[in-house]
C-alpha positions in Angstrom: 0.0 0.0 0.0 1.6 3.3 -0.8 2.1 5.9 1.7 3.8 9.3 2.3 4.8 12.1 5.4 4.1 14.9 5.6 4.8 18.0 7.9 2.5 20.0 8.5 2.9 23.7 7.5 -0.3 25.4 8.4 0.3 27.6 11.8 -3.1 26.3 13.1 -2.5 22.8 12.2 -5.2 20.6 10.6 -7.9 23.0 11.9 -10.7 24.8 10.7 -10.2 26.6 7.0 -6.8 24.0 6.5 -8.5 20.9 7.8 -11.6 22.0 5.2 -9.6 22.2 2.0 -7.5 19.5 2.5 -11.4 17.1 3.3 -12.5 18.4 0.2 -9.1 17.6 -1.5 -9.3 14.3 -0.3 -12.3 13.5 -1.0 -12.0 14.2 -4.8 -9.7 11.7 -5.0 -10.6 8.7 -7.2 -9.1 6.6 -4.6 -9.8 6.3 -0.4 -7.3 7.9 1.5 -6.4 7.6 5.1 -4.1 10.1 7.5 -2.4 9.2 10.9 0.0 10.6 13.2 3.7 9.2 12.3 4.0 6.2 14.6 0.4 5.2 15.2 -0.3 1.9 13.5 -1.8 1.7 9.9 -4.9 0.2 11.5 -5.5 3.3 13.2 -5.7 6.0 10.3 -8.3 8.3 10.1 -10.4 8.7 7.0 -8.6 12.0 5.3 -11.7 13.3 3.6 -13.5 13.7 6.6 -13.8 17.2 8.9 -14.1 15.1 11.8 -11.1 12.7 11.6 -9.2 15.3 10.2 -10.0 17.8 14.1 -9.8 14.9 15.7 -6.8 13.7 14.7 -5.1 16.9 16.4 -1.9 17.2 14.0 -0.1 20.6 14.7 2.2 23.0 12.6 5.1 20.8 12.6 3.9 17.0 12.9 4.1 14.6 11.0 1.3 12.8 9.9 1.1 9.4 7.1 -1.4 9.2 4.3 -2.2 6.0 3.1 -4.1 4.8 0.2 -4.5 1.8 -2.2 -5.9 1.5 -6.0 -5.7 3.6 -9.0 -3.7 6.6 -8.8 -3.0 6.3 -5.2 0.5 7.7 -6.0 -0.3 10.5 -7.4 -3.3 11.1 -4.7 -1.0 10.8 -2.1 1.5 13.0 -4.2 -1.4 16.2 -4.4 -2.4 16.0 -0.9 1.2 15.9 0.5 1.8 19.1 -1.4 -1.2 20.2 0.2 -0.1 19.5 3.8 3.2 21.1 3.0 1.9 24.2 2.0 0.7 26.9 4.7 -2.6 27.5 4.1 -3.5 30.1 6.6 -1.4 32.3 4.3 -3.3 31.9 0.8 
C-alpha cells in the first residue's frame, strides 16, 4: 500500500479553514485515502476526507502525519495531498 509524510505547515494545524480544504481535496480523489500521526499503526488512520477525523486527529504546525491509500492513482493522490499538507494554508 503506498504511503507518504508529511509536515505540517499550516500555523493552526489541521484546523478549521486547513482541515476544510485538505477534506475536500481528499475526497476528490478517485481513490480512499487515510491520515495518521507518524508512529500510530496503519490500522488506526483516520479517513482524510472527513472534517471530523481530520480535528480529531489533532496534527499541529510541525507534525508529521502518514497518508495512506491503495488502487488507482493512489500515487499521485498521495502526491497532491502531500503538497497540500506542505503548504501553509493560513497564508493563501
Amino acid at each position: 500500500m503506498p504511503e507518504r509524510e508529511a509536515t505540517i505547515a499550516s500555523r493552526v494545524g489541521l484546523h478549521a479553514r486547513p482541515a476544510s480544504l485538505f477534506a475536500e481535496a481528499a475526497a476528490a480523489q478517485p481513490v480512499e485515502v487515510t491520515i495518521a500521526m507518524q508512529g500510530e499503526p496503519a490500522e488506526e488512520a483516520l479517513d482524510a476526507s472527513s472534517m471530523l477525523s481530520l480535528m480529531s486527529l489533532g496534527a499541529s504546525h510541525g507534525d508529521v502525519v502518514v497518508l495512506r491509500a491503495e488502487g488507482d492513482g493512489a500515487d499521485a493522490a498521495l502526491d497532491e495531498l502531500v503538497k497540500i499538507l506542505e503548504t501553509d494554508l493560513d497564508a493563501t
